[in-house]
N, C-alpha and C positions, 0 to 999 in steps of 0.2 A: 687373369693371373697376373699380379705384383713381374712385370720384367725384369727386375732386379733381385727378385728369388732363387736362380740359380747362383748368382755373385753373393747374397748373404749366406746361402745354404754353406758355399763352398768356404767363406771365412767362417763360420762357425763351424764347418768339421774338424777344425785345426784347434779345439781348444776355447773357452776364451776370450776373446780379444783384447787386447794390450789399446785400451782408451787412449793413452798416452799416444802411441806410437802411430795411431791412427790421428789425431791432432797435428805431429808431427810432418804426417805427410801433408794432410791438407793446407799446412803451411808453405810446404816446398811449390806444390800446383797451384795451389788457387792463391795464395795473399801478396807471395811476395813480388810477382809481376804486377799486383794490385796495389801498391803501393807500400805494404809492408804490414796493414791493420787488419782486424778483424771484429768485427762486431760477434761478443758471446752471443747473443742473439741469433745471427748467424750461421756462428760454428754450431750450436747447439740443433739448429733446423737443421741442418745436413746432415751431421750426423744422428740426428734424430731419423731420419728418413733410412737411416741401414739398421736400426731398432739400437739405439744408443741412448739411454736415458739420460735426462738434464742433468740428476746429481752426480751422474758418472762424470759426465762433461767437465763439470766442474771441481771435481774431484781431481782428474787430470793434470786443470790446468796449473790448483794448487799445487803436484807436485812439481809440474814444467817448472814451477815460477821456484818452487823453493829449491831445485835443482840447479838453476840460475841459465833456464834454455828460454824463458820467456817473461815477459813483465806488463802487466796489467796496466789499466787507467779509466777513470770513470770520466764522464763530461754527461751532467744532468743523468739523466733517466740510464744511457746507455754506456755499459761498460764495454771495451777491447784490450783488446792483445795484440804484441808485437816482439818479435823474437829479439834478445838480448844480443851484445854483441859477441857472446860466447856461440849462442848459436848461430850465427851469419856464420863465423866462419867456419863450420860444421859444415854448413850448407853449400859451401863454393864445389867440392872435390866431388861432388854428391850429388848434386844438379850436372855437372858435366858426364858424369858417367849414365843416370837415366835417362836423360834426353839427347843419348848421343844419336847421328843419322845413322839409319840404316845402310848396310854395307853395300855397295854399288859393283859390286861384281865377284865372282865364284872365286873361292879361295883355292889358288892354283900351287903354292909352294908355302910348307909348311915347316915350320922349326922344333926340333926335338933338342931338349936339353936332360942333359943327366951329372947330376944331381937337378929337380927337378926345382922352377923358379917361382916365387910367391906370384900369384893371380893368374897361371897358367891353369890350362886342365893336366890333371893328373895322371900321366901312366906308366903303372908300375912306381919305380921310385925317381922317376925321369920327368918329362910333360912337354904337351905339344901345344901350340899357340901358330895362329898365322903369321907368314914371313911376308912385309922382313920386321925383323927387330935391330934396335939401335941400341940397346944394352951389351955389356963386355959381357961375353959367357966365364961363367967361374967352372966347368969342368969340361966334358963330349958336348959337342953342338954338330948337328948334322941338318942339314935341309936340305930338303927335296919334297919330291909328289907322295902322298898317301896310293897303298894299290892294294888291292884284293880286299878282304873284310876288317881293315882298317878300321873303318870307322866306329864296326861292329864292336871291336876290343876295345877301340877309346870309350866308349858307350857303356859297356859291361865293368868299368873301372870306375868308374860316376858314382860315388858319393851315397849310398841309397837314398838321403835325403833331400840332396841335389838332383835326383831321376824324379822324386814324387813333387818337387818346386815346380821342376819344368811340367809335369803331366795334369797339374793344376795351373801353371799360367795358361797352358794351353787351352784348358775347359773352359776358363773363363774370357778367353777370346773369343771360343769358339760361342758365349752363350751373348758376349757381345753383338755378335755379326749381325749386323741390319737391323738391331734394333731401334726402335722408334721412340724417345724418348722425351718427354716433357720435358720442360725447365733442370726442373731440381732436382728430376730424376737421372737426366743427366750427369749433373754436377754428383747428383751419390754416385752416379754407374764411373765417371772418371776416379772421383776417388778411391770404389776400390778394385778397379785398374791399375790403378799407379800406386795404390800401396803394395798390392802383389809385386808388380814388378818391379818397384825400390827394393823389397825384400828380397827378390832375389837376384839381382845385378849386383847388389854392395856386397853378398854374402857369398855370390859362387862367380867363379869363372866363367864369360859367356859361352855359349855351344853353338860355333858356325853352323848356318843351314848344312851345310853338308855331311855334318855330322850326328845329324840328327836321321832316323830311322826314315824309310822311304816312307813307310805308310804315317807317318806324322801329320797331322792337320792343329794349327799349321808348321811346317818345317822351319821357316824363318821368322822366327818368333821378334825378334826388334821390329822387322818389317811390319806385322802384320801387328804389334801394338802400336806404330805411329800410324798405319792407317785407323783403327780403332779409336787412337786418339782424336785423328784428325774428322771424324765423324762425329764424338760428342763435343769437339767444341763449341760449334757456334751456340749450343745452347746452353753448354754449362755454362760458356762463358754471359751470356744472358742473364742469369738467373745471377749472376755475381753484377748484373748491372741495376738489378730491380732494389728497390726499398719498401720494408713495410714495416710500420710501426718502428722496435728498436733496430731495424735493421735498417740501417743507411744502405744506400749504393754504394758502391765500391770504387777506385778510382778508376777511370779511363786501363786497359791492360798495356803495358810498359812494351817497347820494341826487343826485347827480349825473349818474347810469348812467342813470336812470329817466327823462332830459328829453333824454335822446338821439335827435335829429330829432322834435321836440317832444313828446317824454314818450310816444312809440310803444314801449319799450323796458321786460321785464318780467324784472330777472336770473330 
């Protein structure tokens, strides 16, 4: 059985896939600690491996470039890519929130604001986020400990669409775990790792372990994708070292790679 069949099955019940968006990520993970390029060649094998056809690929990347997020270049035989500097700086605010570390201890005191504040969770017309915060409250601010079925209510207030993001990162960690991966299989199994959870860190408020259901596998969901990261690296990052045919090696991975979800990451 293909081990990367449950991670394609589960991007494809969603619709779809947005070519683009998926290029998009594999810029953020794999190129730009790599020096910034890309061999189409490449991009096209990787995502070739999650059933992405060549003209889509390329299709893509014509809009990337005519959007003005990416810009092409030929040298003989092999053409690449390399994000414009409208997309660098897309990229800054963007990289620091998905590879941020994992939280190093229980969230003990918690802040409730009402009127509630942009990037918090949502409750009611209020929202609660871990304390402390360094922002001026603009109405009620109250902190203290969460008690009784707390968490329960924060949970039952989630988004329906933000309950189905998490109960699909989470399937897909769990179809992660321990798997054994070749080269490139890797390198596809990271990819869409990290394009699920870019989607949904940029787009909802994160859900402390504690707030997460008891029976949840896994509860700590940052935790338990930098350990999954930190399992397919050494090979995805491998398969970014090899060349064959138009596909050059890639450069040496930048000391940036290494502080990915707090310096858990070992090319």
């Amino acid at each position: 059985m293909d081990p990367l069949k449950p991670l394609i099955d589960n991007l494809n019940a969603e619709g779809r896939p947005r070519i683009w968006s998926l290029v998009i990520t594999v810029f953020g993970d794999s190129v730009q600690h790599r020096g910034g390029r890309i061999a189409t060649a490449r991009l096209s094998r990787l995502l070739g491996r999650i059933g992405v056809e060549t003209g889509a690929v390329r299709t893509a990347l014509s809009r990337l470039s005519q959007d003005g997020w990416v810009e092409g270049k030929r040298s003989g035989r092999t053409s690449s890519y390399t994000l414009t500097d409208r997309g660098l700086q897309e990229f800054g605010p963007a990289t620091a929130r998905i590879y941020a570390p994992p939280r190093q201890r229980p969230v003990g005191e918690w802040v409730f604001d009402w009127p509630g504040v942009e990037g918090a969770l949502r409750l009611g017309q209020g929202s609660l986020r871990p304390a402390p915060v360094t922002d001026t409250p603009g109405g009620l601010r109250m902190t203290g400990a969460l008690t009784g079925d707390a968490g329960a209510q924060v949970r039952a207030s989630l988004d329906p669409d933000h309950a189905v993001a998490l109960e699909r990162m989470a399937q897909d960690l769990t179809a992660l775990s321990g798997i054994d991966a070749s080269p490139l299989d890797a390198a596809a199994a990271r990819l869409l790792q990290v394009h699920r959870w870019r989607r949904l860190v940029l787009r909802w408020p994160e859900v402390p372990a504690e707030l997460m259901p008891e029976d949840a596998a896994p509860r700590d969901l940052r935790r338990a994708m930098a350990e999954a990261y930190k399992h397919l690296a050494p090979a995805a990052e491998a398969w970014l070292d090899t060349a064959d045919g138009e596909m050059p090696a890639m450069p040496p991975a930048g000391p940036d790679f290494s502080l990915r979800f707090g310096g858990l990451q070992t090319p």
